[in-house]
C-alpha positions in Angstrom: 2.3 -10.0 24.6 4.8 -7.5 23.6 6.9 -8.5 20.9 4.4 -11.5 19.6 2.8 -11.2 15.6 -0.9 -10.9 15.8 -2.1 -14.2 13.9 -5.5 -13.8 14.4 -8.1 -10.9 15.4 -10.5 -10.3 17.8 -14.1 -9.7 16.1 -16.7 -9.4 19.0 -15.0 -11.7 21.1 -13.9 -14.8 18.9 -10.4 -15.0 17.5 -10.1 -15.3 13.7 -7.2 -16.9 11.9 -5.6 -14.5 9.5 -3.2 -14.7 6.5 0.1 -12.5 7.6 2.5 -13.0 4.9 2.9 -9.2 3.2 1.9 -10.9 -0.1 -1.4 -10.9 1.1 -1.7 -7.4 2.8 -0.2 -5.6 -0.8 -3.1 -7.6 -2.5 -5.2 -6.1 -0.2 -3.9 -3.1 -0.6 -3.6 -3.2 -4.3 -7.6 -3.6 -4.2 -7.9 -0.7 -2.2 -6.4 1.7 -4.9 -8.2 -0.1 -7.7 -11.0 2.7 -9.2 -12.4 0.0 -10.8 -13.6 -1.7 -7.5 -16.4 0.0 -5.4 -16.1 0.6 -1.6 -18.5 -2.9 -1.2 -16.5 -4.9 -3.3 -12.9 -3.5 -1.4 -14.4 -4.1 2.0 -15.5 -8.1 1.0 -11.6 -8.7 -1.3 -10.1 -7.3 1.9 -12.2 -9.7 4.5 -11.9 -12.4 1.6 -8.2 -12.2 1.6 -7.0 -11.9 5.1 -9.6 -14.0 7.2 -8.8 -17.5 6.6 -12.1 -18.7 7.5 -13.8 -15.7 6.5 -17.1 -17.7 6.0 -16.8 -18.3 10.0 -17.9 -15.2 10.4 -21.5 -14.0 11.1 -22.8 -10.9 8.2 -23.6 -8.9 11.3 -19.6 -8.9 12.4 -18.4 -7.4 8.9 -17.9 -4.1 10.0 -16.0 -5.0 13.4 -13.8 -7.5 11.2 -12.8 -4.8 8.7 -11.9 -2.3 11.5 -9.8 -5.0 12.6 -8.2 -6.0 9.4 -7.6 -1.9 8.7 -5.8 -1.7 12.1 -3.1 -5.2 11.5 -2.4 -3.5 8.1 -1.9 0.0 9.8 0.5 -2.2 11.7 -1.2 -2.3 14.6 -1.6 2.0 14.7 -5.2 3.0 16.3 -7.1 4.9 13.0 -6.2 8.7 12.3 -8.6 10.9 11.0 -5.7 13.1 9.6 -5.4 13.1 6.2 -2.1 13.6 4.9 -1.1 13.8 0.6 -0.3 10.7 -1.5 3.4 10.3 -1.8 3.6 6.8 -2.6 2.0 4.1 -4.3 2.8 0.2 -3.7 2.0 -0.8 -7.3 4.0 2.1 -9.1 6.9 2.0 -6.6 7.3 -1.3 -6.7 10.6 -1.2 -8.5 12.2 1.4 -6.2 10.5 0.2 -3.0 12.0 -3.4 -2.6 15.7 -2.8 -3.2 15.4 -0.7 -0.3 13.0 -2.7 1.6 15.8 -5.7 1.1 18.9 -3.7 2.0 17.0 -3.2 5.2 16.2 -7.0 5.2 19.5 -8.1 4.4 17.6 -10.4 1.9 15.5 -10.9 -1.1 12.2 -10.7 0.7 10.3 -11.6 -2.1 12.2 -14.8 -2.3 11.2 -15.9 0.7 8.7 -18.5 1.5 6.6 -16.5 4.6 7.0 -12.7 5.8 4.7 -11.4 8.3 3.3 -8.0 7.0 4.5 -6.2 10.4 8.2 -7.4 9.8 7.5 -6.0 5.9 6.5 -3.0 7.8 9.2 -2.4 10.1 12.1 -3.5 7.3 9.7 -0.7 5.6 10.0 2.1 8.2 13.9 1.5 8.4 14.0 1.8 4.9 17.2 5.6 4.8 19.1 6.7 2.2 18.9 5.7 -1.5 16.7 6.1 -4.4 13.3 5.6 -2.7 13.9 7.6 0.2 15.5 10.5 -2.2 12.4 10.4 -4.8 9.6 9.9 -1.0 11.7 13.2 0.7 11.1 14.9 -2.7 6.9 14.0 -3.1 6.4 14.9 0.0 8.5 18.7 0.1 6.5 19.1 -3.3 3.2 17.7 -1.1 3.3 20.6 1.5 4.4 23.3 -1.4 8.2 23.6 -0.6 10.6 24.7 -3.2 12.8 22.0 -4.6 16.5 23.0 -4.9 18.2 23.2 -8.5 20.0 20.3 -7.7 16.3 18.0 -7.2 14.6 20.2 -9.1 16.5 18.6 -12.4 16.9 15.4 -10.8 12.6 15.3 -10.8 13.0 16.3 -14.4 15.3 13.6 -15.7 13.6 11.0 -14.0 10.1 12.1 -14.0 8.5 8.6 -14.7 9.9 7.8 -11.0 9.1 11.0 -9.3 5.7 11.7 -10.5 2.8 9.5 -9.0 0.5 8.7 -11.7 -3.3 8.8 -11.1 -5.2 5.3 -11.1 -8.1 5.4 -13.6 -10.5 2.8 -14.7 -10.7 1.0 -17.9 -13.3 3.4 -19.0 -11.6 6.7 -18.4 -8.4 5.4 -20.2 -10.3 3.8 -23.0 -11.7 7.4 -23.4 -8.0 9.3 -22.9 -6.6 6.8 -25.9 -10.0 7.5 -27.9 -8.3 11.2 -27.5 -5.2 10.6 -28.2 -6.0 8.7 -31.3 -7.9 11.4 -32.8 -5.4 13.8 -31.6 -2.9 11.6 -33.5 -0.7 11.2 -30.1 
C-alpha cells in the first residue's frame, strides 16, 4: 500500500516481524563497518537485530531474509551493483549528521521514544544546506578528483578532523600503529 511502513518482511512466503526504530538499523549498520566482525558474524548481528523472532526462521531461509533486511535498510531501493566512494560514515559523522537530520525533523529525533528507519531516511535525504551537507558536497568533489576552490580548500584544512573520513581498523592493526608510535616517540 503506498504510503504504509514495511513492519515486517516477506522471506519465502511468511511475514516476519521486524524492529523499525532507526536505532536498530544504525546498530546494524554500525556492525557492518566493524573490521573486527567477519562477513558471518555481520550477516547473523544484522538477522539477530532486525527480525524480532529471528529464531522463527528456518537456517535454509537466511540468505532470502538478509536480502530482505539489506533492501528495508536501502529504504526499500532494489540492490545496485554500482559502486560508488565512501563519503560518509554514520559513526564518525554522528555529530554533524543529526543537527541536520533534526532541523529537517523539526525535532530532537533522538529524543524520541520510536522513529521508523524510512522516516530517519527521508528526514535524511531532505537533509540541504549547513555543515553536513558543506563537508558531504566537499568528500564527494574530492571522491571523483575535482579541484576544491581556495575558499574549501582551507575550509578542509582548518577543519580536517570533520572533513577527512578516517579508516576503521581492528584492535590489532591499531595496537600495532601505537606500538609505532611509541617507539617512534609520537
Amino acid at each position: 500500500m503506498i504510503g504504509e511502513l514495511p513492519r515486517a518482511l516477506e522471506v519465502h512466503g511468511v511475514f516476519y516481524a521486524i524492529r523499525t526504530d532507526f536505532r536498530d538499523v544504525l546498530t546494524i549498520i554500525s556492525a557492518f563497518n566493524d573490521p573486527e566482525l567477519d562477513n558471518p558474524e555481520k550477516l547473523y548481528i544484522c538477522l539477530v537485530i532486525l527480525f524480532e523472532d529471528f529464531d522463527d526462521v528456518p537456517e535454509e531461509d537466511y540468505e532470502e531474509a538478509y536480502k530482505q533486511a539489506v533492501w528495508f535498510i536501502d529504504g526499500g531501493a532494489e540492490p545496485s551493483e554500482r559502486r560508488t566512494a565512501r563519503t560518509m560514515d554514520w559513526e564518525q559523522d554522528e555529530r554533524l549528521l543529526f543537527p541536520a537530520v533534526n532541523r529537517v525533523a523539526g525535532c530532537e529525533v533522538r529524543a524520541l521514544e520510536y522513529l521508523h528507519w524510512w522516516t530517519f531516511l527521508g528526514y535524511f535525504m531532505e537533509i540541504q544546506e549547513g555543515t553536513f551537507s558543506h563537508i558531504l558536497s566537499l568528500r564527494q568533489r574530492k571522491a571523483k578528483g575535482k579541484k576544491l576552490t581556495k575558499e574549501e580548500q582551507e575550509f578542509w584544512r582548518q577543519n580536517k578532523d570533520l572533513c577527512v573520513l578516517r579508516p576503521k581498523i581492528t584492535k590489532e592493526e591499531r595496537e600495532q600503529r601505537d606500538r609505532l608510535n611509541a617507539l617512534l616517540g609520537d
